[in-house]
C-alpha positions as YAML, in Angstrom:
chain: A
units: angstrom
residues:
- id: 1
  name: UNK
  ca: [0.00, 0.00, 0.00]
- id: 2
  name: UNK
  ca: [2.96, 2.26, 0.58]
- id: 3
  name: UNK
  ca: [4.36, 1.91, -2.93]
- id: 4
  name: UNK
  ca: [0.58, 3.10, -4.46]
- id: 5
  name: UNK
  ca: [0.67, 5.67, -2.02]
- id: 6
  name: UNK
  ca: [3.73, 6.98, -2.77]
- id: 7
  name: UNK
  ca: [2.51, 7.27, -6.62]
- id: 8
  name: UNK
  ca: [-0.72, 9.74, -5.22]
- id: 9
  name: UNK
  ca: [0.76, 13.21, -4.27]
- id: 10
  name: UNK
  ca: [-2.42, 14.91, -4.87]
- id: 11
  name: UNK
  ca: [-4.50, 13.26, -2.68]
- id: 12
  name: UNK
  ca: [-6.89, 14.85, -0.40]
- id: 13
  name: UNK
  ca: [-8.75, 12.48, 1.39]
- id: 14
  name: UNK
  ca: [-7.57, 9.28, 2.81]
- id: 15
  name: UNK
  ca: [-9.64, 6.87, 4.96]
- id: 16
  name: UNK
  ca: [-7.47, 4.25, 6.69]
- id: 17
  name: UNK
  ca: [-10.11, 3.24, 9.41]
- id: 18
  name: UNK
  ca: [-10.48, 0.07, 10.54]
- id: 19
  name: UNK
  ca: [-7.24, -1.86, 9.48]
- id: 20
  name: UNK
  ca: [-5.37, -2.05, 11.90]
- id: 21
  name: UNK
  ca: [-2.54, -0.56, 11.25]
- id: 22
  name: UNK
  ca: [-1.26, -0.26, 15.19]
- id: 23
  name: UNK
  ca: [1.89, 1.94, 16.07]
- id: 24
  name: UNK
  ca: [4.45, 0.57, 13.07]
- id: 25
  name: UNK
  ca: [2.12, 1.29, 10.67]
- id: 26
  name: UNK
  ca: [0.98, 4.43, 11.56]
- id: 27
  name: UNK
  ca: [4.90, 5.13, 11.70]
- id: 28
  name: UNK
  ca: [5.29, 3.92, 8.55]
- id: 29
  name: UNK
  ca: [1.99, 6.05, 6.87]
- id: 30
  name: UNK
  ca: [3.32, 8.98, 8.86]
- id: 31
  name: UNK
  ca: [6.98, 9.29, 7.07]
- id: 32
  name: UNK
  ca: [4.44, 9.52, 3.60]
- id: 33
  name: UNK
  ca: [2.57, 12.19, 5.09]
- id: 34
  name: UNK
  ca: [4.80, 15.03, 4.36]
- id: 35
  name: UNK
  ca: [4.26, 14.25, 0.86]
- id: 36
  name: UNK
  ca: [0.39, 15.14, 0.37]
- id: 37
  name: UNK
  ca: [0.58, 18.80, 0.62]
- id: 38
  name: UNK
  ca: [-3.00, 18.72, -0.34]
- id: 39
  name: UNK
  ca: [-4.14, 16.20, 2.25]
- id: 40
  name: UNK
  ca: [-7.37, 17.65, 3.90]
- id: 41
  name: UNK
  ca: [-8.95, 14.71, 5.49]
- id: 42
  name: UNK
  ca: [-6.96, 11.70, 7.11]
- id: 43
  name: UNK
  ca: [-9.21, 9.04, 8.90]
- id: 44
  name: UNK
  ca: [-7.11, 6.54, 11.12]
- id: 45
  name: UNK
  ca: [-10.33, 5.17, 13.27]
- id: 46
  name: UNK
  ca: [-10.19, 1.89, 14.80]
- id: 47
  name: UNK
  ca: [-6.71, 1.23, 14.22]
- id: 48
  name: UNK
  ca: [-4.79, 0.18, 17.56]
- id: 49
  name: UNK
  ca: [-2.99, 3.30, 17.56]
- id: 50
  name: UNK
  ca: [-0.99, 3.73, 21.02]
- id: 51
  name: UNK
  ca: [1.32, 6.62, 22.38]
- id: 52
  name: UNK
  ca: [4.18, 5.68, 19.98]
- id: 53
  name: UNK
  ca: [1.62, 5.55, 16.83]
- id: 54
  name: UNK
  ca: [0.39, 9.21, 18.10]
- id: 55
  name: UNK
  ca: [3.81, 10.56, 18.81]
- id: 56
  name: UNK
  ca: [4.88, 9.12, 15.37]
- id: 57
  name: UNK
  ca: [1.83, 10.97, 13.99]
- id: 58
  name: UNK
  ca: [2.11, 13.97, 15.75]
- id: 59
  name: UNK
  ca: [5.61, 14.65, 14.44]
- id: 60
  name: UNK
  ca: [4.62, 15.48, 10.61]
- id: 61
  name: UNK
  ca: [0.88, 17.14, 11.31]
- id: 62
  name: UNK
  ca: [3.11, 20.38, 11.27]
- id: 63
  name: UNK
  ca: [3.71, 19.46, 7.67]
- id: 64
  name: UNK
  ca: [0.12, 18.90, 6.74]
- id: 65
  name: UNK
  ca: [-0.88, 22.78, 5.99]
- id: 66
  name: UNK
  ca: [-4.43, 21.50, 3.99]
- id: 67
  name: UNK
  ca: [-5.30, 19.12, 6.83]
- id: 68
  name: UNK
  ca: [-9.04, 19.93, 7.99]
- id: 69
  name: UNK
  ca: [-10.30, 16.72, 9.05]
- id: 70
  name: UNK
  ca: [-8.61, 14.69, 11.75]
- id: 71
  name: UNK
  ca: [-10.24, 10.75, 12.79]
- id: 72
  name: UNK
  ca: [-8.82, 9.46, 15.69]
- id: 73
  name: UNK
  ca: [-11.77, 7.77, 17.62]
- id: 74
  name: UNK
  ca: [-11.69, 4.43, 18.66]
- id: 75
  name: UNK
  ca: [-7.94, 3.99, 19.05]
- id: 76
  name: UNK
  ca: [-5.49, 3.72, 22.35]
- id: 77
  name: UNK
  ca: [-3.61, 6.46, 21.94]
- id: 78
  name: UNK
  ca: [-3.11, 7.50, 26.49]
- id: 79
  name: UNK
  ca: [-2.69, 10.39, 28.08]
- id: 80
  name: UNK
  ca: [1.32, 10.10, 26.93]
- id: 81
  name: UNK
  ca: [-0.12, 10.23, 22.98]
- id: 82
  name: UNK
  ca: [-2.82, 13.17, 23.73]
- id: 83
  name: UNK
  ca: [0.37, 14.99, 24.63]
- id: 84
  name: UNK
  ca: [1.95, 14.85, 21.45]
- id: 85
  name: UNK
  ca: [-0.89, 15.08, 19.65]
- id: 86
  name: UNK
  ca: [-1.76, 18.55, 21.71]
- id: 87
  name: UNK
  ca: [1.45, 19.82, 21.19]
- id: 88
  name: UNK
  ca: [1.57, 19.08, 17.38]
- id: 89
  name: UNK
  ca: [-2.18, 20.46, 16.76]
- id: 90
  name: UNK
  ca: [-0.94, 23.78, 17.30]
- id: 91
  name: UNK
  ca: [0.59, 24.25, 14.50]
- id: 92
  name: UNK
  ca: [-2.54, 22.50, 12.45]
- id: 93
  name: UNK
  ca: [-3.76, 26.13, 11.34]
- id: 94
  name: UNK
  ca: [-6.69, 24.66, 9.11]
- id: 95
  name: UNK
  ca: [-7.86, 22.15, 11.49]
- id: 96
  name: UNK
  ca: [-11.57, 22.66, 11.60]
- id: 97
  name: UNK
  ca: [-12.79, 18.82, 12.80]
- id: 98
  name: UNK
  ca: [-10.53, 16.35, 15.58]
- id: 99
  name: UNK
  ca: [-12.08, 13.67, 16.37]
- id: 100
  name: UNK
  ca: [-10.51, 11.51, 19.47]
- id: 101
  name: UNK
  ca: [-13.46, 10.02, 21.50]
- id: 102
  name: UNK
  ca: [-13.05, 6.27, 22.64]
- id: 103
  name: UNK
  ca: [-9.70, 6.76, 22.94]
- id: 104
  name: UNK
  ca: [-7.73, 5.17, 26.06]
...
């Protein structure tokens, strides 16, 4: 999935939910991220993300200037991953919808 991913620098909306993609993955998604410029909604629901996984994630959002749209319910991300996630939003200017209920 990387590979095809790597091919789609336009894209703007990218629903991942419900794979379970857990901390590596989402490590592994997030190194891509800086990539789509025009990335405005990212869903990552369901996916066994944990503290690493968030921190991971939380490390390119800067990066993600179109970024409106932000699914992280239903994952098990801590108070550690909220952290880095808080810290990292800041600088999410366009960020209109977050979305972390049922979180750990």
């Amino acid at each position: 999935l990387a590979q095809v991913l790597l091919q789609c620098t336009s894209l703007d909306h990218l629903d991942l939910g419900k794979n379970a993609l857990g901390d590596e993955g989402v490590r592994r998604m997030a190194e891509l991220l800086g990539e789509y410029r025009s990335l405005a909604h990212l869903d990552l629901n369901s996916n066994q993300i944990g503290a690493d996984g968030a921190g991971s994630l939380a490390g390119v959002l800067a990066e993600c200037k179109a970024l409106t749209y932000l699914e992280l319910s239903r994952n098990e991300i801590g108070a550690e991953g909220a952290g880095s996630l808080a810290r990292a939003l800041g600088e999410c200017k366009a960020l209109t919808h977050l979305d972390v209920s049922w979180n750990k």
